[in-house]
N, C-alpha and C positions, 0 to 999 in steps of 0.2 A: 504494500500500500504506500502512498506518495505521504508525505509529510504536510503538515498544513502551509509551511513556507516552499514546499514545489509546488503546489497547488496555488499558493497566490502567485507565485513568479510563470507559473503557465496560464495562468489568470490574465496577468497585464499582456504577456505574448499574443493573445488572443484577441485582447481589447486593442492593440497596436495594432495588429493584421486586420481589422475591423473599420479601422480608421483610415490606414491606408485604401482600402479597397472602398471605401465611402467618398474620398477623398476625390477631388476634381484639381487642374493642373495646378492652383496656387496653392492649396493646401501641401500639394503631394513636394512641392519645390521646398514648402519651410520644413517636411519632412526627412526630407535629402538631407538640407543645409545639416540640420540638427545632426543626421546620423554622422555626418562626414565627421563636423567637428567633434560628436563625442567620439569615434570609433578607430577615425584614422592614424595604422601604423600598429594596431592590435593582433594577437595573433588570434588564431586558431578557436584554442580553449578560451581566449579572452573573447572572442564574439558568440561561443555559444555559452557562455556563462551570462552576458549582456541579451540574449534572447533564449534563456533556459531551454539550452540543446535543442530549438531550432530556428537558427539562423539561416541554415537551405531553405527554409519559408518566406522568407523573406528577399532570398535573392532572387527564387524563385519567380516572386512579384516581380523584382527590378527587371529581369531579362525577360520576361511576358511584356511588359511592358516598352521593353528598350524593341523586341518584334515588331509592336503595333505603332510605334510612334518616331522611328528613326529616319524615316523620311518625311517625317514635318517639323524637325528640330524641335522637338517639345520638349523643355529644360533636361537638352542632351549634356551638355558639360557635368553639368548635377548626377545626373544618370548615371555617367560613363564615371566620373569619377566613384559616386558611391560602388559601382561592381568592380571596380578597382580597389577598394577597403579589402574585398573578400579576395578576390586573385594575389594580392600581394600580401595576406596573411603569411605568416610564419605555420608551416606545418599544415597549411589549409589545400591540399591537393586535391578535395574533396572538390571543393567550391572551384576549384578550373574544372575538373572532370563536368561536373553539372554545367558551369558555363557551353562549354565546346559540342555539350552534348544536344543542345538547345539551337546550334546552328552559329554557336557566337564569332568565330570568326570570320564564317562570310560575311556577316553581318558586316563589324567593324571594316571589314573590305569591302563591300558594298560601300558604305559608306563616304569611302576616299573617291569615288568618282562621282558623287554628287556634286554638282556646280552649284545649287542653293544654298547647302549649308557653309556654316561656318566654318574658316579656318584652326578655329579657336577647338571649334566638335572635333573636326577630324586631328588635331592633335593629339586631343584626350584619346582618340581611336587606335592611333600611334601606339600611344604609352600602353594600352592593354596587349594592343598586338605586343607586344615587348614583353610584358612581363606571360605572356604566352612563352615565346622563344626564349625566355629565361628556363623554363620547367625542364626544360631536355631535346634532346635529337629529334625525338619522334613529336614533337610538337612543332619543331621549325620542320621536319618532313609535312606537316598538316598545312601548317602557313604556303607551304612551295605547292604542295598538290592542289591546294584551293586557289591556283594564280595570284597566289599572295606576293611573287616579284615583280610582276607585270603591272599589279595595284598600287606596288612602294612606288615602281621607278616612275612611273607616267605620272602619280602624284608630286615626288620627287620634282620633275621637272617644269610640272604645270603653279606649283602650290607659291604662292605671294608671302610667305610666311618663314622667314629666315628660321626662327625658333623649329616651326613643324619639320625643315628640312635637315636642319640639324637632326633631331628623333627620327626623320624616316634614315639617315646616313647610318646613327647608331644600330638601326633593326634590321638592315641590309650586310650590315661587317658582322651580324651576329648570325647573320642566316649563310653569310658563306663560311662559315668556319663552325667546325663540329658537323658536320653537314654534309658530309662526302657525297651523298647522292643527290644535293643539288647546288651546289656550291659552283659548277658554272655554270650552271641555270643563273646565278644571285652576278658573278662574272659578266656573261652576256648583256643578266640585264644592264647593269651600270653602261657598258659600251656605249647602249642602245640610248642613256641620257646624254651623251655626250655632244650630238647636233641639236640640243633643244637651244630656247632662247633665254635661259637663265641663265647667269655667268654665277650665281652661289649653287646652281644645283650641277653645273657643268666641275665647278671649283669643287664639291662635296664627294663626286663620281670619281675625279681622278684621284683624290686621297683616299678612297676606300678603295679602287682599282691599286693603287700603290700595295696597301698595306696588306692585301689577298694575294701579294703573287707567292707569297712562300708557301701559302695552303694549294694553289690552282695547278702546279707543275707547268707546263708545256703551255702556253700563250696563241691562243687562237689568229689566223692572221687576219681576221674582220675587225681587228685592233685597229690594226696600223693606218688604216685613212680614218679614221674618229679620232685617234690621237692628234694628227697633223691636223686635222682639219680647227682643232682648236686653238690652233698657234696664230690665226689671223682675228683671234679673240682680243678687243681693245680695253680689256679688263687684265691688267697685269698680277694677279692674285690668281687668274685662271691661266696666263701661259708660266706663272712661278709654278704650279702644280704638276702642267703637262712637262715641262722640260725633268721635276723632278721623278715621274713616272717613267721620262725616256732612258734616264738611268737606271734606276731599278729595271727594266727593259732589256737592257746591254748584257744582261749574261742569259738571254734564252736564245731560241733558235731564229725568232722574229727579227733579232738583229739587224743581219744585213737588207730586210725591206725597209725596215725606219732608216735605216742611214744614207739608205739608195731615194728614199723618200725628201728628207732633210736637206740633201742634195739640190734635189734638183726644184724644191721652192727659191733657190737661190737666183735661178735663172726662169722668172715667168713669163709665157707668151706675152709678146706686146701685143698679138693683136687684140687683148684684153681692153687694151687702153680707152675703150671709148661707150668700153659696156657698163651697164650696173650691173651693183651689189645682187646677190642671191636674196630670198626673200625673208632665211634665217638672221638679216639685219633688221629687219623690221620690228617696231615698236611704237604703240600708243603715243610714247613722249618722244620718242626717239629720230634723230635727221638720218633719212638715207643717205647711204655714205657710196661714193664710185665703187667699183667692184677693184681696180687699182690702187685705190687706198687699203682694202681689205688683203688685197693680195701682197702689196707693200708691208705690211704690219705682218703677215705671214712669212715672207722674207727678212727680216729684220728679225723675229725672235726663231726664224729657223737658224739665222748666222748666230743669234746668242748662243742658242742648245748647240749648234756645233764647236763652238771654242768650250763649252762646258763639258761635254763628251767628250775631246779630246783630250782634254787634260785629264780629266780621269783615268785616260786606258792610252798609254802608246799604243797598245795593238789598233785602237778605236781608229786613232790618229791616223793610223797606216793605212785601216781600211776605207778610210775616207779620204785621203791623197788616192789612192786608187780608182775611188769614184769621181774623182777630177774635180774636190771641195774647192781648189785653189782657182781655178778658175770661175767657179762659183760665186767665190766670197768675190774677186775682182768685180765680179760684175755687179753685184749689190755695192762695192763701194763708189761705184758711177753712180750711182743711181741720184741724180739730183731732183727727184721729186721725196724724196723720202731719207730726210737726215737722219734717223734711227737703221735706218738699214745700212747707211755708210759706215755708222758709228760701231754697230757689234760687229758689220763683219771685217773694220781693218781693225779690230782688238783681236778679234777669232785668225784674223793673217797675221797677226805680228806674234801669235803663238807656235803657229806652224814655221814662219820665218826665222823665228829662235831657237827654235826647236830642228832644223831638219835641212842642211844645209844647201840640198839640194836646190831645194824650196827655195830659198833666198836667192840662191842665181838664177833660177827662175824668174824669178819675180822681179828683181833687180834689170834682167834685161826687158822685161815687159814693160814695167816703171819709166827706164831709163835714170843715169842716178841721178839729175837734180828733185824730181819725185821722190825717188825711191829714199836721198837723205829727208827729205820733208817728212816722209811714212816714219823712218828710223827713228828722226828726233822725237816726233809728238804724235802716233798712231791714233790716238784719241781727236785730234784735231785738224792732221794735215789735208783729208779732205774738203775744208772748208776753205781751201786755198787753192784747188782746182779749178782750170777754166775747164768751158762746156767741150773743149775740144780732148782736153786730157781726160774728160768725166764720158764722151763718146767711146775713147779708145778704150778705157780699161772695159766697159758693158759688152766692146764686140770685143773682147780681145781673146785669141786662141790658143791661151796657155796650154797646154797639154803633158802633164808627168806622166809616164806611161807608169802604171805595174808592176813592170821588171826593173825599171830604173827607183824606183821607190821600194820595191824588195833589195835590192843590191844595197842602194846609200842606208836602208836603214840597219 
């Protein structure tokens, strides 16, 4: 027989469940409020001592209810957060099983591709998906089977919400690691943000693309034009990431395409010169920009990432003399529409010129030496002391190292 003190505590249990279910939206919202503030951060044994051993009755309500009402945002933050009290219990494995069992995370997935709601909801959505793929393997296999990467990344890429993007980056580096069986599924997807029109979700993709290459093995080559393609990004936070990605990069078999790739943005068709921008420039606040300036800006931090990879790796070094980078960079440093592409690629030549002796005779006779002492003294700045006729000669100019003469001197 029950005690007269279980008897009053399943008493109030019943008077609460009574309330709620009488309850219409504003009631039910100061009921939220109240649970959050008394409950949040409790474990297990502490919430069913707080609802005398059943507190699954009551979650029960919330995720009935989170069904019928999450496509008309009715105080979902409240919502979301309160079935968050119970999923982040301590020792409450229970209350996820019941959640998941109820349909919850399509739900919270569903949700991410709603354009009505809140930025603010679909965060709180984030966070549960999270603390789903905190419980185990076979719970991020749940997220990945329910196209729960397909939901982060087009979120990810669409979402106005610097904070939400940060949470979906976290739940994405979570699902490719510990994850073997879809971990480049979580891989792919990132690539696949990588032509969006966000420069924090393009910036968030290549730092989790970074930090997964020691889980992923072997590098897919549908990399390497998403990676390039983001270096004519005028967001310099977004080509500081891709050039740090092209490193981490350099020791798989992908290699020699990004470098054959890096290459040859150094030299872009002119007959560019009169087209526009692609339409991934485009934005509400935003000026169309020539396709020339895009493709200038893509030149310029391709000649940075190559002075940066070469120093890293002689070998790097070599296999880019081989792809004929010196000739490359010569021609980006003509380029008098565009002082940022002068600028890294004679720092990127006055590496290789220090560096490799061959190089410098080279160059030296392409220069000719009152040039070539201008380059030597001040690389940083002797192109701004180029006439249009010396800044023609180095763009066509047909340096050529061969191969075997750069295997030999080196």
């Amino acid at each position: 027989m029950t005690s007269v003190k279980e008897q009053e505590a399943i008493r109030k249990l019943m008077v609460f469940l009574q309330e709620w279910d009488s309850a219409h939206k504003v009631a039910r919202s100061r009921i939220l409020d109240n649970f959050i503030e008394s409950n949040d951060g409790k474990t297990e044994p502490e919430l069913e001592l707080e609802f005398s051993q059943g507190a699954s009755l009551f979650l029960a309500r919330l995720t009935a209810w989170l069904r019928m009402t999450y496509m008309y945002s009715t105080c979902l933050d409240k919502l979301l957060k309160s079935i968050g009290v119970f999923l982040s219990a301590a020792s409450g494995r229970r209350y996820l099983i019941e959640f998941l069992e109820i349909g919850g995370v399509l739900i919270l997935l569903e949700m991410l591709g709603l354009n009505h709601l809140k930025e603010e909801d679909k965060r709180e959505s984030v966070k549960l998906l999270q603390l789903v793929a905190d419980a185990g393997r076979k719970y991020k296999e749940l997220i990945c089977e329910s196209y729960g990467v397909r939901s982060l990344t087009e979120f990810l890429a669409t979402s106005n919400s610097a904070e939400a993007q940060e949470d979906v980056q976290v739940l994405l580096d979570s699902l490719g690691r510990s994850n073997p069986k879809y971990q480049n599924q979580v891989y792919k997807g990132l690539i696949a943000v990588l032509p969006c029109t966000s420069p924090r979700a393009q910036q968030l993709a290549l730092q989790t693309l970074r930090g997964m290459q020691d889980v992923v093995g072997e590098v897919p080559s549908v990399l390497v034009e998403p990676v390039l393609g983001v270096l004519c990004s005028v967001h310099l936070e977004v080509q500081y990431e891709a050039v740090q990605l092209l490193k981490a990069l350099m020791a798989h078999e992908v290699r020699p395409a990004l470098l054959k790739g890096l290459v040859a943005l150094l030299t872009p068709p002119r007959k560019k010169a009169f087209t526009f921008c692609d339409e991934t420039t485009k934005g509400p606040t935003a000026l169309r920009l020539r396709e020339p300036v895009l493709v200038y800006i893509q030149q310029a931090a391709a000649a940075k990432a190559i002075g940066v990879l070469a120093k890293e790796s002689a070998e790097v070094a070599e296999e880019l003399i081989q792809l004929k980078v010196v000739h490359g960079l010569m021609v980006a440093v003509g380029n008098l529409d565009h002082v940022a592409s002068q600028r890294h690629a004679s720092i990127s030549l006055e590496y290789f010129v220090h560096t490799f002796p061959f190089v410098e005779e080279c160059v030296k006779k392409a220069l000719g030496h009152t040039l070539f002492q201008h380059f030597m003294d001040s690389p940083e700045m002797w192109y701004t002391k180029m006439d249009p006729v010396q800044a023609e000669e180095l763009a066509s100019n047909i340096v050529d190292i061969s191969g075997d003469m750069a295997r030999m001197q080196s």
